[in-house]
MMTF fields as JSON, N, C-alpha, C and O atoms, coordinates in Angstrom:
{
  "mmtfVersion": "1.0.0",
  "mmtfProducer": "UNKNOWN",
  "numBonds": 343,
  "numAtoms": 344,
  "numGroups": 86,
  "numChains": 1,
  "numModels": 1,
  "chainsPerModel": [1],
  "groupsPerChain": [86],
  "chainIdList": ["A"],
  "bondAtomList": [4, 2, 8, 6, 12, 10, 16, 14, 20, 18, 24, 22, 28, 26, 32, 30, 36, 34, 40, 38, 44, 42, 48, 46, 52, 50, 56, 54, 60, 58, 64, 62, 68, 66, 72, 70, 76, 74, 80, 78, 84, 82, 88, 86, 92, 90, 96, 94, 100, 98, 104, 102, 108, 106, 112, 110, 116, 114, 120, 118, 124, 122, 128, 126, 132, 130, 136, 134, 140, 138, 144, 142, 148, 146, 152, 150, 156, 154, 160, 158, 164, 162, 168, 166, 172, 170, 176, 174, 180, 178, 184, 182, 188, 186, 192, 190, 196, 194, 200, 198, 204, 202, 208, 206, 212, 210, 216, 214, 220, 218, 224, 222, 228, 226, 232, 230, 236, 234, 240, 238, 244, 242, 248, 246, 252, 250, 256, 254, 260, 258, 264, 262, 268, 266, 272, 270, 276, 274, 280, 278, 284, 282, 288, 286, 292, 290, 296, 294, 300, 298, 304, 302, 308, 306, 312, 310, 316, 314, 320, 318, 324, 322, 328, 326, 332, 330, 336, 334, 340, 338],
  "bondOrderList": [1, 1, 1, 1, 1, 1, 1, 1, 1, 1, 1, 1, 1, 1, 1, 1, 1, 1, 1, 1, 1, 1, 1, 1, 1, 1, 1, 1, 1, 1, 1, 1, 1, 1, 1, 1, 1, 1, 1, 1, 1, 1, 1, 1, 1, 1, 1, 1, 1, 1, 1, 1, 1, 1, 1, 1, 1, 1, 1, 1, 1, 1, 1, 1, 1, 1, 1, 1, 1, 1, 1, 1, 1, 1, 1, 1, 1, 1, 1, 1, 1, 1, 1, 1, 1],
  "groupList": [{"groupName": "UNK", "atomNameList": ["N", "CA", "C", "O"], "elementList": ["N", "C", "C", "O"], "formalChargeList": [0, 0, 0, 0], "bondAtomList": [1, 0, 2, 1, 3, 2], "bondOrderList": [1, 1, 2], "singleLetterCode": "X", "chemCompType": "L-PEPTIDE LINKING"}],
  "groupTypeList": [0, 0, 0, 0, 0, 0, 0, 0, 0, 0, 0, 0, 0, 0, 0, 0, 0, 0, 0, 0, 0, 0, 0, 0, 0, 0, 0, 0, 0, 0, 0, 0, 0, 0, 0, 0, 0, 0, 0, 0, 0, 0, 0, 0, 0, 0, 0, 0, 0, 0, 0, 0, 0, 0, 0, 0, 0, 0, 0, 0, 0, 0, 0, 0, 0, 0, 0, 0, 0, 0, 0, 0, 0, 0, 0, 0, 0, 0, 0, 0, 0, 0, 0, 0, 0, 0],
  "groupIdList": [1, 2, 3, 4, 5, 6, 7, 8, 9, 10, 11, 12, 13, 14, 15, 16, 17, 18, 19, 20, 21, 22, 23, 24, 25, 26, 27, 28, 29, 30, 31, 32, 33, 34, 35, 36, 37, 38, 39, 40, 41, 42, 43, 44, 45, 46, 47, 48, 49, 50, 51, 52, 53, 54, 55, 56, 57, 58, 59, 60, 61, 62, 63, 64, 65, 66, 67, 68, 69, 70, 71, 72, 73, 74, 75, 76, 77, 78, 79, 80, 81, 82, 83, 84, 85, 86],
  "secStructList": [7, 3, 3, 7, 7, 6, 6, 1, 1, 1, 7, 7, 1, 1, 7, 7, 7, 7, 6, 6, 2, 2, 2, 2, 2, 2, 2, 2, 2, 2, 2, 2, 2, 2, 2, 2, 2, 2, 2, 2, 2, 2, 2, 1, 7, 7, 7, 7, 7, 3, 3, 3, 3, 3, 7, 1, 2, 2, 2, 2, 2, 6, 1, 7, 2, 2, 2, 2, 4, 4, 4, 7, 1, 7, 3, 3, 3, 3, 7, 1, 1, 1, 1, 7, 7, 7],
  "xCoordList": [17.233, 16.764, 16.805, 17.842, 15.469, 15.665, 15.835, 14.958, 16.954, 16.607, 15.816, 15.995, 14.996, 14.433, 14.592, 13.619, 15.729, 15.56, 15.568, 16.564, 14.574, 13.92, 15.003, 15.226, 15.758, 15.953, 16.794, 16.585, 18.123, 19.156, 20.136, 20.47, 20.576, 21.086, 20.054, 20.284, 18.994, 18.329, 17.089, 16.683, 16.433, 14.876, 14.024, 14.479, 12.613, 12.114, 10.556, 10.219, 9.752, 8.533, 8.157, 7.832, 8.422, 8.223, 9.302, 8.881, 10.557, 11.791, 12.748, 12.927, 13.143, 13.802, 15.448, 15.795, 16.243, 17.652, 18.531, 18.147, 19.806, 20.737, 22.32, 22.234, 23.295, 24.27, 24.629, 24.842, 25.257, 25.483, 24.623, 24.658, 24.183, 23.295, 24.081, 24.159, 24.938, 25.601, 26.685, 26.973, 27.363, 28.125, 26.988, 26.943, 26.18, 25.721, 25.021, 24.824, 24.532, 23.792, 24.747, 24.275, 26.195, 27.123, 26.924, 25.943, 27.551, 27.769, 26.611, 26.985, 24.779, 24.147, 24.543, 24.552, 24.815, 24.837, 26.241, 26.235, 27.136, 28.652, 28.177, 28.553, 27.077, 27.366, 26.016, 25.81, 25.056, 23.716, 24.678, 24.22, 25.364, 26.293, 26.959, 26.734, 27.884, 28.976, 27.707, 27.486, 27.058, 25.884, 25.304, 25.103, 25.06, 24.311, 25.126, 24.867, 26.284, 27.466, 28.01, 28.608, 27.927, 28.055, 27.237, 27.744, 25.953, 24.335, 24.589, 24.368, 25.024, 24.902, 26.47, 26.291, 27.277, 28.289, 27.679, 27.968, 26.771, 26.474, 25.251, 25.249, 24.282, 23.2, 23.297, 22.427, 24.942, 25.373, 24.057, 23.423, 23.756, 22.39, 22.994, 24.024, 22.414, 23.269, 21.877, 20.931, 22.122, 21.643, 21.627, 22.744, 20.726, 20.737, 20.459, 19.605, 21.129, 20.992, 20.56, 21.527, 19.628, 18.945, 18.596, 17.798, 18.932, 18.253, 17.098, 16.848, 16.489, 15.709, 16.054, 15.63, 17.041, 17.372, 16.899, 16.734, 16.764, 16.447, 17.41, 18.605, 16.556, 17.457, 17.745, 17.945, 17.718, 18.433, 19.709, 20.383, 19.926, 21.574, 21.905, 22.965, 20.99, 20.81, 20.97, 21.604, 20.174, 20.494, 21.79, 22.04, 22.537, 24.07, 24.69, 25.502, 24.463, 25.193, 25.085, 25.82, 24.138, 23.547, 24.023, 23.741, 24.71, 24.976, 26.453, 27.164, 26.857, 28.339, 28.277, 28.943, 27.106, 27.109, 28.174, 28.124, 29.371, 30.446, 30.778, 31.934, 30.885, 31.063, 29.864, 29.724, 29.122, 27.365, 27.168, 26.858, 27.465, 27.368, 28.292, 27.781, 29.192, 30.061, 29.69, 30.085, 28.215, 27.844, 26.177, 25.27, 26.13, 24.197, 24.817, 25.965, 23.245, 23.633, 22.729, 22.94, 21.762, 21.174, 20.837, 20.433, 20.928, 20.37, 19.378, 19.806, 17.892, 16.921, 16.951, 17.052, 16.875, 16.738, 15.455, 15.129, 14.386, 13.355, 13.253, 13.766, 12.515, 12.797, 11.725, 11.449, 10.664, 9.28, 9.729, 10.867, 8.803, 8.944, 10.515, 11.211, 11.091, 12.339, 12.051, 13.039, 11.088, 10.47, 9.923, 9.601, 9.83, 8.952, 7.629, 7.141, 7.038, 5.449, 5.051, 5.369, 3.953, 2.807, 1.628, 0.617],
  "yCoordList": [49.099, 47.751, 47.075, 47.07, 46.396, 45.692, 44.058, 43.193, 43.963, 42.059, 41.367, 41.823, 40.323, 39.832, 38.692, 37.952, 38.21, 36.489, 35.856, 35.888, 35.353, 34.684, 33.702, 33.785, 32.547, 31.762, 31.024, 29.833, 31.884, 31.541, 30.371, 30.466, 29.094, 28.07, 27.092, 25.883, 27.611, 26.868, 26.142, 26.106, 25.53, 25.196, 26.158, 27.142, 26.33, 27.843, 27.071, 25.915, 28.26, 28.272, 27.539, 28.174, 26.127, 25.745, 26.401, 26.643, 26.581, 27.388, 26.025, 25.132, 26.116, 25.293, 25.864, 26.909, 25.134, 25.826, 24.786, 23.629, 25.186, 24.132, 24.975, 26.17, 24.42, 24.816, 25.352, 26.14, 25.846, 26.767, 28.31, 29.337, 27.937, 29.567, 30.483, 31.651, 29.595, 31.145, 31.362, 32.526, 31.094, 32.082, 32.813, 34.031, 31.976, 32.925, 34.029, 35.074, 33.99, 35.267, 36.317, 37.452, 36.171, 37.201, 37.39, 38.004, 37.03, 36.709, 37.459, 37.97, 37.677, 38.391, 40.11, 40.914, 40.302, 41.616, 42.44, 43.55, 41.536, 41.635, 42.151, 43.256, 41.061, 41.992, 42.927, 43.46, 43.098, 43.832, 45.326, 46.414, 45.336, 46.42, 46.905, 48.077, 46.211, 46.532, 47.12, 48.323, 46.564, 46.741, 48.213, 49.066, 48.348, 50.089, 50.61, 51.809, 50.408, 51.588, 51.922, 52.997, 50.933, 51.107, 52.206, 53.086, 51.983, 52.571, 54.008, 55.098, 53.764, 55.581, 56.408, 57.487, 56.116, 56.39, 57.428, 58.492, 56.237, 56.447, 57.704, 58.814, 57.153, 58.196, 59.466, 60.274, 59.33, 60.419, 60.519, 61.561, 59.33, 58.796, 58.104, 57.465, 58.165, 57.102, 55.752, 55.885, 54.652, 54.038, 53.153, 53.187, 52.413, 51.869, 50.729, 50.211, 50.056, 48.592, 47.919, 47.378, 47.802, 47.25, 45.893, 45.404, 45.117, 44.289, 43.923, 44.752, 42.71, 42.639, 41.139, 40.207, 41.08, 39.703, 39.528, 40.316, 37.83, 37.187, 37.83, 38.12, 37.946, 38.204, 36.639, 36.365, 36.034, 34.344, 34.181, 34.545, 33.365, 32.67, 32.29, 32.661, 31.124, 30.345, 30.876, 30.453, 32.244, 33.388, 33.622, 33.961, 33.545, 34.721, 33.331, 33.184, 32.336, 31.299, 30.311, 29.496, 30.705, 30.108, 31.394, 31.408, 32.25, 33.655, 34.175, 33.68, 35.077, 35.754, 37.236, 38.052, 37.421, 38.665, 39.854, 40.926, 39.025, 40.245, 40.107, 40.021, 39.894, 40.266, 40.787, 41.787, 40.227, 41.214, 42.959, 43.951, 42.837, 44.254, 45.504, 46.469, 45.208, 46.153, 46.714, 47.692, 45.219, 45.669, 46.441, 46.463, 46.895, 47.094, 48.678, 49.123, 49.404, 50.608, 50.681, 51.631, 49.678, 49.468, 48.102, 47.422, 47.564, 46.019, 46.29, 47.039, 45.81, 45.689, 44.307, 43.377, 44.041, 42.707, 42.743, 43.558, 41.423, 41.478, 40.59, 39.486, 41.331, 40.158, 40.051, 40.404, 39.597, 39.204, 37.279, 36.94, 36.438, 34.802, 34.471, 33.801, 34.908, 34.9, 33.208, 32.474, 32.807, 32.248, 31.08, 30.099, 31.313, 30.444, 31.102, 32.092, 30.171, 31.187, 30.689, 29.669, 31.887, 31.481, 31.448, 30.961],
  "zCoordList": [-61.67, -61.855, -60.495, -59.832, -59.999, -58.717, -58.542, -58.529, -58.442, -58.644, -57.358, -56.229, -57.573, -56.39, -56.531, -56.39, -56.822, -56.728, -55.354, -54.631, -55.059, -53.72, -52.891, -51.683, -54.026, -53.198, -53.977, -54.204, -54.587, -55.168, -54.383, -53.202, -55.421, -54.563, -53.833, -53.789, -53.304, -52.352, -52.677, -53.838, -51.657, -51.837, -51.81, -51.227, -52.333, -52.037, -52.236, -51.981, -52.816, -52.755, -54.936, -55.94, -54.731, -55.976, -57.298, -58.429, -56.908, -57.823, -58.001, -57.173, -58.953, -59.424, -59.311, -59.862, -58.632, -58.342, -58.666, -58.836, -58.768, -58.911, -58.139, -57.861, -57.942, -56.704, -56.942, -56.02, -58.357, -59.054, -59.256, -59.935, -58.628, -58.65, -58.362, -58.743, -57.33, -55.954, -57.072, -56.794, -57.98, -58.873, -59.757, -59.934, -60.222, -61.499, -60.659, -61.279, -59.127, -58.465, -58.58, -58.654, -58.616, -58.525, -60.305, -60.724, -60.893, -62.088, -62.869, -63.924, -62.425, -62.693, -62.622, -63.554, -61.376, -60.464, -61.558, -62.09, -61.565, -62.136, -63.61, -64.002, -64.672, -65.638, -65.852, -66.942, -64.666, -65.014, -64.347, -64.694, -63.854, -63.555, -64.497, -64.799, -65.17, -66.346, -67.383, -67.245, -68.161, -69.063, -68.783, -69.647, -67.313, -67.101, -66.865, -66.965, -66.511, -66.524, -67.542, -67.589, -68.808, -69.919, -70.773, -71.468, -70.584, -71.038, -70.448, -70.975, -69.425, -68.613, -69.256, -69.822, -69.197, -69.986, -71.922, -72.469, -72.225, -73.57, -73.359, -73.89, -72.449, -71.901, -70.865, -70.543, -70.377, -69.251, -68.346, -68.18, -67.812, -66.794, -65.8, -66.011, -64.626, -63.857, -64.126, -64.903, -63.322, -63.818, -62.413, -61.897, -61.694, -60.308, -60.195, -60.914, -59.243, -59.405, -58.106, -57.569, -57.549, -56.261, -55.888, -56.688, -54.93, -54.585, -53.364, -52.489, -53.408, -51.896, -51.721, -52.404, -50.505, -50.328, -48.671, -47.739, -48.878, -47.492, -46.29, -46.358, -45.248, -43.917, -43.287, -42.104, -44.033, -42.963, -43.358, -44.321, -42.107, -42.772, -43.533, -44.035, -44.131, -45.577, -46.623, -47.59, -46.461, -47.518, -47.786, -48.943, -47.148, -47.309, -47.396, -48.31, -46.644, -47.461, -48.851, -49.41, -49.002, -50.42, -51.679, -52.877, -50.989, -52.155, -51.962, -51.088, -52.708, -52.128, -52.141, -52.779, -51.093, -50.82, -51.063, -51.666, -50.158, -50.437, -51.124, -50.711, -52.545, -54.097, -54.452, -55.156, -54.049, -55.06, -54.481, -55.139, -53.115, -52.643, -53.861, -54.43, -53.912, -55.082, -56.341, -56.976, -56.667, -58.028, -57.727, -58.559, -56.634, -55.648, -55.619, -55.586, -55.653, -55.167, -53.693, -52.938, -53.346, -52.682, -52.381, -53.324, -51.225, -50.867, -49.842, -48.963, -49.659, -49.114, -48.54, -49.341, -47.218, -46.458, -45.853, -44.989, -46.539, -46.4, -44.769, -44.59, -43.753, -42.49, -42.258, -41.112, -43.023, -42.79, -42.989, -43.314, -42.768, -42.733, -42.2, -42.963, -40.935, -40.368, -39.666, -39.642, -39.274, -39.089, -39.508, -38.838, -40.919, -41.848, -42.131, -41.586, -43.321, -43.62, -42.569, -41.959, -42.303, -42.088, -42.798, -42.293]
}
C-alpha cells in the first residue's frame, strides 16, 4: 500500500488540513501497519507499506517522520517543486 498524502498539517494545493494531522499522519502508518501484519499473519503474505513524501523542511516538520519510518517498508522523497510550482 503506498500512501501519498501531499501536505499533511500544512497549506497545499486546495487540501483542507487541520494541526492535527501530524498525529493522525503517524497514527495512519501505526495502524495501516498493525492491520497488514495482522492480514499477512492470517495470509502467511508479507504485506508492504510505502510512502512518497515531500523533500522540504516543512515536510518533516509538519509530520513525525521518526515514528512513521518504523511503520514504512519504503519512503520515496519526491524532490521535484523544491522550489515551488512551476
Amino acid at each position: 500500500v503506498d500512501i501519498d498524502w501531499e501536505y499533511p498539517g500544512m497549506i497545499g494545493d486546495s487540501n483542507m488540513y487541520r494541526p492535527e494531522d501530524k498525529e493522525h499522519y503517524t497514527d495512519l502508518f501505526r495502524n495501516l501497519r498493525h492491520d497488514l501484519d495482522s492480514l499477512g499473519n492470517i495470509t502467511h503474505s508479507k504485506y508492504y507499506v510505502t510512502t512518497a513524501v515531500g523533500g522540504s523542511q516543512a515536510y518533516i516538520d509538519h509530520t513525525e517522520m521518526d515514528k512513521v519510518q518504523q511503520y514504512t517498508d519504503y519512503i520515496n522523497v519526491m524532490s521535484y517543486d523544491l522550489y515551488g510550482a512551476w
